[in-house]
N, C-alpha and C positions, 0 to 999 in steps of 0.2 A: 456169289452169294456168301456172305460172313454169318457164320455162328456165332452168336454170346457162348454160350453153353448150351448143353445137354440137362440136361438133368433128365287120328280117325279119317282115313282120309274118304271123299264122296265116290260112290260107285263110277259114276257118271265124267267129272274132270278129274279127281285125285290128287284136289289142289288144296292144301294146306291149311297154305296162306301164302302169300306174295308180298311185297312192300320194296321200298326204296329208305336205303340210309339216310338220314336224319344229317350227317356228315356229309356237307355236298361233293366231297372228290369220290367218295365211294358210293358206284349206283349197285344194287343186290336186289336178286330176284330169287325166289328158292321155290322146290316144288317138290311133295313127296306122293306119289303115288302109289295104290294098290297093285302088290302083285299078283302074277297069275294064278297063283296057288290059294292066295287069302280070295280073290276072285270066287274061283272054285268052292271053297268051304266054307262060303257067307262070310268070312270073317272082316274086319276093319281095318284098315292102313295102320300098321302097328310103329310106323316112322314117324319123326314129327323132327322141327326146325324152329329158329326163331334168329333172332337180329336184336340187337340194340345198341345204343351210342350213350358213351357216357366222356367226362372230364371239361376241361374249363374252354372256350374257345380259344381257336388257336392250337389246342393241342388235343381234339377229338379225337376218343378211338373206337373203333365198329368191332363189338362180338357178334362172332356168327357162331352157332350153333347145330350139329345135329345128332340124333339120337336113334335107334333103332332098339324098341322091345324086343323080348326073347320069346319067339313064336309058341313057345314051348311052355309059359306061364298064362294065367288068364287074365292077368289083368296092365299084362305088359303096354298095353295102348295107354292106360293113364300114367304108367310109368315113363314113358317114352315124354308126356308132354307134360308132368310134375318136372322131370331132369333140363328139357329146354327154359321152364321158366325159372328155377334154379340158376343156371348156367349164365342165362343172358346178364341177370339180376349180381347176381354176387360174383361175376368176372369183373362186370363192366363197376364197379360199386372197389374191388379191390384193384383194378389195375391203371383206375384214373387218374393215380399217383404218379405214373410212371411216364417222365415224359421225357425223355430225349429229343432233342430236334435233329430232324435229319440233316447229312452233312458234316456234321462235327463228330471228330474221332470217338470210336466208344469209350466210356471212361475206366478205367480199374474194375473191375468187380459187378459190371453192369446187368452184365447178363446172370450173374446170379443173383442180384437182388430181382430183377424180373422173374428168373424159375421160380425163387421165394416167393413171389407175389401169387405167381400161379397156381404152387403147391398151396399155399394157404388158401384161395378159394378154391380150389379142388378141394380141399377138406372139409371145409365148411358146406359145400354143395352134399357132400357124399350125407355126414355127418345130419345136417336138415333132410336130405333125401329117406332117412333111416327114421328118424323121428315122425315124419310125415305119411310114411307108409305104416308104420307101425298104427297110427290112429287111424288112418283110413281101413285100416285092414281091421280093426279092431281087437275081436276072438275068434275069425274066419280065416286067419293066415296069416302073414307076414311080411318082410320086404321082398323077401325072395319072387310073391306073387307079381311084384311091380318090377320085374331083372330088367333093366336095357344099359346097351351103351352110351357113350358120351363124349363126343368129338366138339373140341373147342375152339378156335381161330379169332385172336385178338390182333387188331392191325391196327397198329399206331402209328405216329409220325419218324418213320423209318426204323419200324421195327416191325416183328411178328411175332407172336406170341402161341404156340401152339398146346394143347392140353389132351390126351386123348387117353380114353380104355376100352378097351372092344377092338374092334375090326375097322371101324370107322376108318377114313386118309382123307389126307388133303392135298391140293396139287395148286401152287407157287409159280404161276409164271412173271419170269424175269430176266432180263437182259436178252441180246441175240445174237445169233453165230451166221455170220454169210446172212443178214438180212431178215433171218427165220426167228421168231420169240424162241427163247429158253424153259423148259417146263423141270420143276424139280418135286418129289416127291418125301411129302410130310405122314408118317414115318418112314422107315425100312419095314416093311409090315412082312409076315410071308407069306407065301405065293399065294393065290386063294383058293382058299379049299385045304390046307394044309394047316394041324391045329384046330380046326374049326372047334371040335368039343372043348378046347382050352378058351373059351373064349369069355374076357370078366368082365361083370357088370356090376355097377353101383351098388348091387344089394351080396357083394360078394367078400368075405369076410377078407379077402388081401387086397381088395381095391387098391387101399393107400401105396402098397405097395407094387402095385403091376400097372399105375398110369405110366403113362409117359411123358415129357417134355420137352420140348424146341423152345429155345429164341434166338430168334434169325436177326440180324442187321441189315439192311439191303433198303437203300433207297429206289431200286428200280424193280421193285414187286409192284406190277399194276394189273396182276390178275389173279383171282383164288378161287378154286372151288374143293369144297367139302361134299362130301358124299355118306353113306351109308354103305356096308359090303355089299349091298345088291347090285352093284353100280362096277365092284371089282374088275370083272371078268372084258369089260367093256374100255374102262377107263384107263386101266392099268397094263401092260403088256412084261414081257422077258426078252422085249428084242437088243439086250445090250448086249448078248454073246456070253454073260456070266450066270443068268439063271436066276437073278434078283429082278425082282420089280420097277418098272419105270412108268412115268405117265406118258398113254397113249397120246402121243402128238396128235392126231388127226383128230382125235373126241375132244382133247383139250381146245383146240383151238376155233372147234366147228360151234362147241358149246358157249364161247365167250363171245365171239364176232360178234353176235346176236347185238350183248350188251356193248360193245366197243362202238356198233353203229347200230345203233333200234330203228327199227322203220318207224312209220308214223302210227301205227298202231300197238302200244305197248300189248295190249293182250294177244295181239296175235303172234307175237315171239313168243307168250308164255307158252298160248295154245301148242306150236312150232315144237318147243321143248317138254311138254305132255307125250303131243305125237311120238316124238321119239324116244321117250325113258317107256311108251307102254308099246312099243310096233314088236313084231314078230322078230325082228334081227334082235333087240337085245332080250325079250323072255327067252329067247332060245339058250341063250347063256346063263341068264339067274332067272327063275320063277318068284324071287323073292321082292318085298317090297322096295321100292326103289327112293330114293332124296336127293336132290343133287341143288345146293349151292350156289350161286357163282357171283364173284363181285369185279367191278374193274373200278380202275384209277385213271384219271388222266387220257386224253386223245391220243389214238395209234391211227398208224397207216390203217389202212382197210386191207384187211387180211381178206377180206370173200365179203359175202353179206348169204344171213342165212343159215340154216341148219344141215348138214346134207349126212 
């Protein structure tokens, strides 16, 4: 995997929204439900997601999107899904430009006119984000009332585009070692739980400064999922022997199969991946709202079939 550069949900399913990419190599399913804790306090699914396709055919690219409100503001839930329709809107709007074909050497300088592409709809998302709270909130409050994060994932024709503030990750499967998929993790985040009070969001006076950015080159990304930190403790593991974060192979790959072979009833994978973002094995880790992503590319072995 090559670098360019650096730079409300229903009590009942606690399902979003769902949908398929518009882009027919990428199929995407997401789902954000209520945790145990918003459960417990009547409160509403304060995570939210979204998708969309934008550029010329030919050279289509899929944003995905997710968000998680700051539990701790009131009105973090409209924040959370003002910032996905931001995000979808003025990624896909600013990055349609960008098209490399896959296969062909990167050129001079590619990857930072991509991070440029990205930093400038990150700025403008923030930037709209601030003006748009400010009038909702009117003389009752402010941006601060609407805090959430915002994890971005742009996949082009052999590229990746990553955008994130908060706690948010994303996890890249790609290539294989001994027959097994490869899973790499977007960003270096730390460990979870660690920082937590540091944690920025859109309505946070360094935003501009504390995003992050990836562009990845790799024709052989043909699985992603994006998550929200509720998701951390489950997805992510420290089994490398150095105390940094990795993506948990067994969740990664239990959670994509799904989409790599669907059985013949698409809802009842979703339902399958409801069951297990709300089952007593992972509240026991995060009480917190949960979102989880996931998009594949292209036909693989059959790794399993199913959730387990």
């Amino acid at each position: 995997m090559g670098h360019l550069s650096h730079g409300g949900g229903d009590e009942v399913s606690g399902v979003v929204g769902t949908g398929r990419s518009a882009a027919a190599t990428w199929r995407v399913h997401g789902l954000s439900v209520r945790g145990y804790r918003h459960v417990q306090q009547g409160l509403p699914c304060q995570d939210a997601w979204g998708q969309a396709c934008a550029g010329p055919p030919g050279a289509r690219i899929t944003v995905l999107a997710v968000a998680d409100g700051a539990g701790s503001r009131p009105r973090s839930e409209e924040g959370a899904h003002l910032a996905i329709r931001l995000a979808t809107s003025v990624f896909g709007r600013h990055l349609a430009s960008f098209t490399t074909a896959p296969g062909e050497p990167g050129e001079p300088g590619e990857g930072e006119a991509l991070a440029r592409l990205q930093r400038d709809a990150f700025r403008e998302v923030v930037g709209t984000f601030l003006d748009d709270t400010r009038e909702l909130a009117g003389d009752r409050g402010g941006p601060a009332d609407f805090a959430t994060t915002l994890t971005v994932l742009a996949l082009g024709p052999g590229w990746v585009g990553h955008t994130s503030l908060g706690d948010g990750f994303v996890v890249l499967r790609a290539g294989e070692a001994d027959g097994a998929p490869q899973f790499h993790l977007l960003p270096q985040p730390e460990p979870p739980g660690e920082y937590g009070n540091e944690t920025t969001f859109l309505s946070s006076p360094d935003a501009a400064s504390r995003v992050r950015i990836d562009c990845v080159r790799d024709d052989g990304v043909d699985g992603v999922l994006l998550s929200t930190d509720g998701l951390a403790q489950a997805a992510l593991s420290t089994a490398d022997g150095r105390g940094g974060p990795v993506p948990n192979r067994s969740f990664a790959t239990s959670v994509l199969r799904a989409l790599d072979r669907p059985g013949p009833d698409p809802q009842a994978d979703a339902d399958d991946l409801g069951a297990l973002l709300r089952s007593h094995r992972l509240t026991a880790l995060n009480a917190d709202d949960k979102t989880l992503v996931r998009a594949v590319r292209g036909a693989r072995r059959d790794w399993g079939r199913g959730l387990s």
